[in-house]
C-alpha positions in Angstrom: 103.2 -87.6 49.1 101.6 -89.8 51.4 97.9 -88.6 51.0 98.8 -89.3 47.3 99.7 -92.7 47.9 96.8 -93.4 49.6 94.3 -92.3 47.0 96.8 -94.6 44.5 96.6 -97.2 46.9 92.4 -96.6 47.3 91.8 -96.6 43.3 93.6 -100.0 42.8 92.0 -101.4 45.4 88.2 -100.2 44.1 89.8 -101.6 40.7 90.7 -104.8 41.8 87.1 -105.2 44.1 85.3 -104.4 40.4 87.1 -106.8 37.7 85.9 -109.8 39.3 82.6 -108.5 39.7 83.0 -107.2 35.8 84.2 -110.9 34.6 81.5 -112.5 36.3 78.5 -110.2 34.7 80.4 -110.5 31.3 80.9 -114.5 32.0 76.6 -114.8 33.2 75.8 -112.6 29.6 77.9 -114.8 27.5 76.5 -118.2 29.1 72.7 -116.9 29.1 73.7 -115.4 25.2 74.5 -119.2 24.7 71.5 -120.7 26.3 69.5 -118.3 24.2 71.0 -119.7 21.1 71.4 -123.0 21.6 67.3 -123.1 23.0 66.4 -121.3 19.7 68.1 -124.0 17.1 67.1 -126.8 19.8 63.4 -125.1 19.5 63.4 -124.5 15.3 65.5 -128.3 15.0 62.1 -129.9 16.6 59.4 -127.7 15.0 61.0 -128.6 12.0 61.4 -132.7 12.6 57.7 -132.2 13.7 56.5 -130.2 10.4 58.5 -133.2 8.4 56.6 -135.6 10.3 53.0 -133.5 9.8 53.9 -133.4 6.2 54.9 -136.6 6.0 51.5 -138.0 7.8 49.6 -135.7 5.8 50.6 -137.7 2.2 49.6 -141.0 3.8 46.1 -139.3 4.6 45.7 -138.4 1.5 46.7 -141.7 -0.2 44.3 -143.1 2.3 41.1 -140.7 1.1 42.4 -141.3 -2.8 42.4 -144.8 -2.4 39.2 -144.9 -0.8 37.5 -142.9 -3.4 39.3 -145.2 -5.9 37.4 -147.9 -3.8 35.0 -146.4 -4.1 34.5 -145.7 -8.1 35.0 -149.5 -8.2 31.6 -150.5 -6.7 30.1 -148.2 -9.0 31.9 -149.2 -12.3 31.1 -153.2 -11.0 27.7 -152.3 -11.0 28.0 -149.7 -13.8 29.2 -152.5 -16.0 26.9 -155.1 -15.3 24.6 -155.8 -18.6 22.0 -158.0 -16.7 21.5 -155.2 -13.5 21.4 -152.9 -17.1 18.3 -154.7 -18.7 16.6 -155.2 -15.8 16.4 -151.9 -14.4 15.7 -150.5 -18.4 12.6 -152.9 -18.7 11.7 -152.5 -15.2 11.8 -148.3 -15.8 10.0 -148.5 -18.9 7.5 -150.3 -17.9 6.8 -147.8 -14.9 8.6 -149.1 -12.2 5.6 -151.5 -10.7 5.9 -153.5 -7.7 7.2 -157.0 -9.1 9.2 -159.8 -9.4 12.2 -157.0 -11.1 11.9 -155.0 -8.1 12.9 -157.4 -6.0 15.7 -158.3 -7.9 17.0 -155.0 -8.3 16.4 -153.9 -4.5 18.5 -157.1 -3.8 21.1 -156.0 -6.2 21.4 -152.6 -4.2 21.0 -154.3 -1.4 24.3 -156.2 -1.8 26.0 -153.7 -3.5 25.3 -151.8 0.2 26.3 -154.5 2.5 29.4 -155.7 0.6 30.5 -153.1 -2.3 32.2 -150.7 0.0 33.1 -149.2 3.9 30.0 -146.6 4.9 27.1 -146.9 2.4 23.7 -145.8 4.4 21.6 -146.0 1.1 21.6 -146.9 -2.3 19.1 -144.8 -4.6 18.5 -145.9 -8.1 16.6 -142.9 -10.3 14.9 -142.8 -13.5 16.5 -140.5 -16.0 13.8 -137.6 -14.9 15.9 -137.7 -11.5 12.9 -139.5 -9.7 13.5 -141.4 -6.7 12.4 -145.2 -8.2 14.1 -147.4 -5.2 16.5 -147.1 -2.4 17.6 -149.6 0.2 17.8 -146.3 2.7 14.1 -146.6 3.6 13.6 -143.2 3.3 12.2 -140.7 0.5 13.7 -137.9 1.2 13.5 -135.8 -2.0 17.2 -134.3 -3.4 18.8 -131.0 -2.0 19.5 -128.8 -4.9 23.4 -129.6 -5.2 22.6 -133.0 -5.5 20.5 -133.1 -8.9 23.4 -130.4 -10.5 25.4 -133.2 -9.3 23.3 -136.2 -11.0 22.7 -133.6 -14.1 26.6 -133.1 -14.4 27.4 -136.7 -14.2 24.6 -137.9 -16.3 25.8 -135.4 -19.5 29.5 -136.2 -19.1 29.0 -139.9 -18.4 31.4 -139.6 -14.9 31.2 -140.6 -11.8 31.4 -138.0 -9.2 31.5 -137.5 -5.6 30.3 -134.6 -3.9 31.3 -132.4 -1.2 30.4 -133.5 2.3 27.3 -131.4 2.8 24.2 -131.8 5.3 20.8 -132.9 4.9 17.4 -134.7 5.8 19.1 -138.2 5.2 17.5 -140.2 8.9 20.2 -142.7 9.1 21.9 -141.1 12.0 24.4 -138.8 11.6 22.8 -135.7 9.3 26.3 -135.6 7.2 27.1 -137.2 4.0 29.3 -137.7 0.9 27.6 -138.7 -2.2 28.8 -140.3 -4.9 26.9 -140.6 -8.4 26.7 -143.2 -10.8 24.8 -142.5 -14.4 23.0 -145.0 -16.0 23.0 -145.7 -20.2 22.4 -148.2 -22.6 23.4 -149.2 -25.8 21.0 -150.6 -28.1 20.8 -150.0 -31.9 24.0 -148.6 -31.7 22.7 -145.6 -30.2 23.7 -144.7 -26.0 20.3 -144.1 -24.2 20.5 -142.9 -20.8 18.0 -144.2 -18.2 18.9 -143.0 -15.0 21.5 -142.7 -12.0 22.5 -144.5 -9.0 23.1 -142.8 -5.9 25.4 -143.9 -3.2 25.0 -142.1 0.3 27.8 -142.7 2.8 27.9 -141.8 6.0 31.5 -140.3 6.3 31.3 -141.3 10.4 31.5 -144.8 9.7 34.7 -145.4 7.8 36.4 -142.4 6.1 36.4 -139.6 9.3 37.9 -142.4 11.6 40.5 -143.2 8.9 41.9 -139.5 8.6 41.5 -139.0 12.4 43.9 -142.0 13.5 47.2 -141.2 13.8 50.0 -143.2 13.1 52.6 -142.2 15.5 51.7 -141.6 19.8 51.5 -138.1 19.8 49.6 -135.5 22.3 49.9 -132.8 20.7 51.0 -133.2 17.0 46.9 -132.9 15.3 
């Protein structure tokens, strides 16, 4: 009887030494179990707040770019709609582009349409409806890359203007990157719509619209 009572006596105390040791490993699982969860929704509540915000910032750019191209379409459609730039540059086209009193009004008329029509312009290229280069204020006579006469083709047969792609190219003013946008010429006369040429206006994308989409409105380190 009394070795038996010892062994009883040994088993609850080896029982006793373990429950603490049991409540504390179950105690550590259920806190680290918590930490666990609560770092998980802490880390999916800010990735989301932050893909709101990148969202968010991403419709302003893009308000930004389509109001810039709206801009944009506006120098061409004030010049575009201008009867007197018109005639001049018919008559002066006509009569074979020569070096005369017309040229120099109509390089002036690019001229200003360059310095004060819009954010970025490194040239401004008028062409006669054959796609020849007949005047530019870029000081250059670089002849077109391929996409760029489909480009003046397309807009002069539907009458558009249209921007193209940012694209690379022999341009000398800089940086060798630009974003065209293309004006066609026509006149009406006789009632009938004659088209005599295009109007070409290079931007350099460095100078206005890549510095737009690269400021951020918020301080941020990491959010681009």
């Amino acid at each position: 009887m009394s070795a038996g009572n010892e062994s009883g006596r040994s088993s609850r105390s080896g029982n006793i030494v373990w429950w603490p040791l049991l409540a504390f490993t179950l105690f550590a699982c259920v806190i680290t179990l918590a930490g666990i969860s609560a770092f998980q929704h802490y880390r999916d509540s800010i990735k989301n707040d932050r893909q709101s915000e990148l969202s968010g910032i991403a419709e302003l750019k893009i308000g930004q770019i389509t109001t810039w191209m709206t801009e944009r379409r506006g120098d061409a459609q004030v010049l575009k709609g201008d009867p007197l730039f018109l005639d001049e540059a018919d008559r002066w086209l006509l009569r074979g582009s020569p070096n005369d009193a017309s040229k120099s009004k109509l390089a002036e008329r690019l001229a200003a349409m360059q310095r004060y029509g819009g954010n970025g312009y490194s040239a401004v290229s008028l062409f006669d409806d054959k796609l020849k280069l007949r005047l530019s204020t870029g000081g250059n006579n670089f002849p077109l890359l391929e996409h760029e006469k489909e480009l003046m083709l397309e807009s002069q047969r539907t009458g558009n203007i249209l921007f193209s792609d940012i694209h690379r190219g022999p341009f000398g003013t800089g940086h060798n990157i630009a974003i065209d946008m293309v004006m066609p010429l026509s006149i009406r006369k006789n009632g009938k719509e004659r088209s005599i040429g295009a109007v070409l206006f290079r931007t350099d994308p460095y100078s206005f619209l890549f510095p737009l989409i690269q400021h951020w409105p918020t301080l941020s380190t990491s959010a681009e």
